[in-house]
Every structure is written in structure tokens, then in C-alpha cells.
MIKOL-731150 format. One line per 5 residues: their letters; for each residue x, y, z of N, C-alpha, C, O. Coordinates in Angstrom, 3 decimals. Example, Ala and Ser with C-alpha at 12.3 -4.5 7.8 and 13.67 -1.06 7.14 Angstrom:
BEGIN
as	13.190,-5.690,7.800,12.300,-4.500,7.800,13.200,-3.300,7.800,14.236,-3.319,8.465; 12.850,-2.250,7.080,13.670,-1.060,7.140,12.900,0.030,7.870,13.409,1.138,8.039
This chain:
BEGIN
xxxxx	-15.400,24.210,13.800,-15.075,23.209,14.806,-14.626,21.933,14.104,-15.114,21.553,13.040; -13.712,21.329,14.736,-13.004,19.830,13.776,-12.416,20.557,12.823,-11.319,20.012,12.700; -12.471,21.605,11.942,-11.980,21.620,10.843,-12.687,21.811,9.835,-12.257,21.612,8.699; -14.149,22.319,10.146,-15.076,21.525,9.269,-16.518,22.998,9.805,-16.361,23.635,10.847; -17.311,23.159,9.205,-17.969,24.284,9.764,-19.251,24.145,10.688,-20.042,23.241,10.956
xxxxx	-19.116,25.191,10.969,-20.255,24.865,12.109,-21.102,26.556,12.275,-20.791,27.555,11.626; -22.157,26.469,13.278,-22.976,27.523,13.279,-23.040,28.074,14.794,-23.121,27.073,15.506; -23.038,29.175,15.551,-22.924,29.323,17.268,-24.567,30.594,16.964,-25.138,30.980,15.945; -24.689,30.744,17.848,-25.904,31.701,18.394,-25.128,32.094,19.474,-24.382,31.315,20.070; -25.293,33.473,19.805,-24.436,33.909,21.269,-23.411,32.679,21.773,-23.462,31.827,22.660
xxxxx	-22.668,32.966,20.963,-21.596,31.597,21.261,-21.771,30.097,21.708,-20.889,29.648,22.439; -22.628,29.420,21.412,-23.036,28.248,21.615,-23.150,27.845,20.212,-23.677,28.640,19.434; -22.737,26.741,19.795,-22.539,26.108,18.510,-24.019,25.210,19.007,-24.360,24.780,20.109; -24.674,25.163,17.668,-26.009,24.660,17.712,-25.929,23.861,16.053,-26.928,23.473,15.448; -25.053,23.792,15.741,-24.821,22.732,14.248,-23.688,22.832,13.674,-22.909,23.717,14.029
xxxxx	-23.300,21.761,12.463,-22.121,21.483,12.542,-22.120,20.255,11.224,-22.860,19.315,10.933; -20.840,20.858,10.631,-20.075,19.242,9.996,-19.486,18.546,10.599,-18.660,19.081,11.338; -19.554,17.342,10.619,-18.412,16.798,11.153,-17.840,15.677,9.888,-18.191,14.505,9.757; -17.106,16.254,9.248,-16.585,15.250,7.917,-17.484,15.383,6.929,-17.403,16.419,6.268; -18.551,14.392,6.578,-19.714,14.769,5.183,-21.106,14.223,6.152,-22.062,13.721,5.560
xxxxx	-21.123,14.371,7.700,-22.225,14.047,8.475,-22.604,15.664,9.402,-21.781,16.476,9.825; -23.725,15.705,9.473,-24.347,16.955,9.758,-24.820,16.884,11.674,-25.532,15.987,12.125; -24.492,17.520,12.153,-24.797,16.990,13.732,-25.980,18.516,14.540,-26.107,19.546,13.879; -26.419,18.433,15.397,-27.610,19.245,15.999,-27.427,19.055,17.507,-27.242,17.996,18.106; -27.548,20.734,18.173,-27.616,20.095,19.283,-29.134,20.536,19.745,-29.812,21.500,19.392
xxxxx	-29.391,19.541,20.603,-31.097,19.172,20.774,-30.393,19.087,22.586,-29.353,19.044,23.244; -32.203,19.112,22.681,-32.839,19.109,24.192,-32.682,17.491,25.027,-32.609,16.649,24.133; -32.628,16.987,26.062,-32.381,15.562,26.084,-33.802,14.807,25.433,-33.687,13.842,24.677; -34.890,15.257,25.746,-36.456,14.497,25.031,-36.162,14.722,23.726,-36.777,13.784,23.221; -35.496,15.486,22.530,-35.479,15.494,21.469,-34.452,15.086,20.979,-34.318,15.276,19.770
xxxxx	-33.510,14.482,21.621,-32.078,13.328,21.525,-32.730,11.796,21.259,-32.559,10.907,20.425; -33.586,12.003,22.464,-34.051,10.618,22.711,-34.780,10.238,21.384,-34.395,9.342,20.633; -35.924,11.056,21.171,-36.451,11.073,19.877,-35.676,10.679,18.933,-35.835,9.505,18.599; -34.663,11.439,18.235,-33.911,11.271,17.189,-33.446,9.937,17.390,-33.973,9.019,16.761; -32.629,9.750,18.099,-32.132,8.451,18.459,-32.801,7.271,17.848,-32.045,6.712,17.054
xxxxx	-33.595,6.888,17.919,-35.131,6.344,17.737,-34.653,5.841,16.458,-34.171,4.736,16.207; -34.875,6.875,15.660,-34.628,6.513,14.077,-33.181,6.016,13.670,-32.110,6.067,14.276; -33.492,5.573,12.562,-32.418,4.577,12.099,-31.135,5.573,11.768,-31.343,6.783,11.850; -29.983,5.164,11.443,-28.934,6.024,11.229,-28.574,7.509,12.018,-27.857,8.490,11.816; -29.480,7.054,12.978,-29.043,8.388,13.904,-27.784,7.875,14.888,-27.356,6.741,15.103
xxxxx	-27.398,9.103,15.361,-26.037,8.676,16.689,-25.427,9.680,17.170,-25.381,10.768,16.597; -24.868,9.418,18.320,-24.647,10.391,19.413,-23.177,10.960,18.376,-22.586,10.151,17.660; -22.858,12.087,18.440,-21.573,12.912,18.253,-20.449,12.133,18.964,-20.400,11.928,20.177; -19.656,11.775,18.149,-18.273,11.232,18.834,-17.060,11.469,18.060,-16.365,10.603,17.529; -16.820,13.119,18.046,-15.715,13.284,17.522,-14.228,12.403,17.507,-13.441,12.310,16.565
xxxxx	-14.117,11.763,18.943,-12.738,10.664,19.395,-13.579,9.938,19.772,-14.381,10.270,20.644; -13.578,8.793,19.197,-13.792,7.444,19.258,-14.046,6.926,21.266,-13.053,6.390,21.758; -15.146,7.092,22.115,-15.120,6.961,23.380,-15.487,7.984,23.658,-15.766,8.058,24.854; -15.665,9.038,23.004,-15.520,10.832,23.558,-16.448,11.045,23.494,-16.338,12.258,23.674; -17.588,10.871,23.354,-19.013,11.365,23.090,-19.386,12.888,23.580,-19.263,13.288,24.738
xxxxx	-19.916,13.738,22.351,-20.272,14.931,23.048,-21.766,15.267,23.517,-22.829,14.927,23.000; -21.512,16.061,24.687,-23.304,15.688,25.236,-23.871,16.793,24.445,-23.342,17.815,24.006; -25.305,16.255,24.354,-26.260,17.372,23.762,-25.996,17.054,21.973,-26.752,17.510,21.116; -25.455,16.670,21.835,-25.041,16.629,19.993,-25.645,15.461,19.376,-25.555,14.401,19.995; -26.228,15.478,18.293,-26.563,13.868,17.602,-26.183,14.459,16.556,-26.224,15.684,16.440
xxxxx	-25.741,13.621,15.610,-25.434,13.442,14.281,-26.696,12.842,13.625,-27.364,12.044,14.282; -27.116,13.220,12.198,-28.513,13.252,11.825,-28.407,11.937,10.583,-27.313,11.899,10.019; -29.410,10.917,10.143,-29.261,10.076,9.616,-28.072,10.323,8.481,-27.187,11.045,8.940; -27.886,9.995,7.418,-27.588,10.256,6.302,-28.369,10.137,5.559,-28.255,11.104,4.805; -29.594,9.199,5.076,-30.264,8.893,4.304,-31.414,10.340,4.211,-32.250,10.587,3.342
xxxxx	-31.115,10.997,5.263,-32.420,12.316,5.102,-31.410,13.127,4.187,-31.853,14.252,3.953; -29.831,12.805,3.438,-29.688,13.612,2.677,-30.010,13.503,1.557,-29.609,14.381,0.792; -30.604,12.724,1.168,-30.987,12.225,-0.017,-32.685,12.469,-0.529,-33.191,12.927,-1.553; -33.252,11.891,0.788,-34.753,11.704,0.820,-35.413,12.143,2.435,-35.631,11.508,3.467; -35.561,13.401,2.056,-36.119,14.182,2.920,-37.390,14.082,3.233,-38.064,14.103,2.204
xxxxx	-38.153,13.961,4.374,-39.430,13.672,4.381,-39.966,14.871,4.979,-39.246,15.476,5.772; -41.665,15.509,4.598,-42.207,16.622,4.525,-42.628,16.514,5.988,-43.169,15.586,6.589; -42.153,17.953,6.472,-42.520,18.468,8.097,-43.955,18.188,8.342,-44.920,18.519,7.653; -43.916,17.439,9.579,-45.352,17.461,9.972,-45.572,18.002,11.110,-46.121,17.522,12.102; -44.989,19.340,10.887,-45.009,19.961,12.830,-46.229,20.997,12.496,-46.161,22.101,13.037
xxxxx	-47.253,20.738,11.710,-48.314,21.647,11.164,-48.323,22.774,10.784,-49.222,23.539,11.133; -47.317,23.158,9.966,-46.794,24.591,9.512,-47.854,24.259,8.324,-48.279,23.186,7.897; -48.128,25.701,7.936,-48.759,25.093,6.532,-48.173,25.318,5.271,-47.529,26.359,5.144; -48.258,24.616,4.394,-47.881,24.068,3.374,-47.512,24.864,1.954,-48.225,24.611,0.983; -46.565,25.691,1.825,-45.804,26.354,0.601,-46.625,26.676,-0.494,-46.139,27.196,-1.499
């Protein structure tokens, strides 16, 4: 998609490049969430165009990833 790769499940794209930024599509309570944090933002392939359901994910988590705390246990 864009030009750029992306991932579908039964044909629904559920992730994605968009240029050297990584995008997700989430639930609206887990938009909102993301949102929240810094360097997050809605998908806007055209400038005004916003795509629903999509956020684009900080950049700085490409660098410095912080350890899951959804209580999985630990490697």
C-alpha cells in the first residue's frame, strides 16, 4: 500500500509502512490510548485525508523500546 509494504489478514491490512514510519490499525479505545503518547498520530497518507482506524506509531519506540507490561511472562 503507498508503495511501501504492508500486512492484510483475510484481506484487511492491519500494518504498514508508510515512508520510514510504521502505522497499526487499532480499535477506537486503543487509538485513543496511543494517541496519548508523544509522537503518536493519526495516518494521513494526503495531507487532510486522514485514514480511520490507522495510527502511525511514535518513532522514538524505534530506537528505545520499552518492555511489555501486558503480564506475559518474561523470556
Amino acid at each position: 500500500m503507498f508503495g511501501n509494504l504492508s500486512a492484510f489478514v483475510n484481506g484487511n491490512m492491519f500494518l504498514g509502512l508508510f515512508g520510514n514510519d510504521l502505522f497499526v490499525r487499532l480499535s477506537g479505545e486503543d487509538q485513543l490510548e496511543l494517541l496519548k503518547m508523544k509522537g503518536a498520530s493519526v495516518l494521513e497518507p494526503m495531507k487532510g485525508k486522514p485514514m480511520k482506524d490507522y495510527i502511525m506509531l511514535p518513532r522514538a519506540w524505534r530506537n528505545q523500546p520499552e518492555p511489555s507490561t501486558n503480564g506475559s511472562p518474561d523470556p
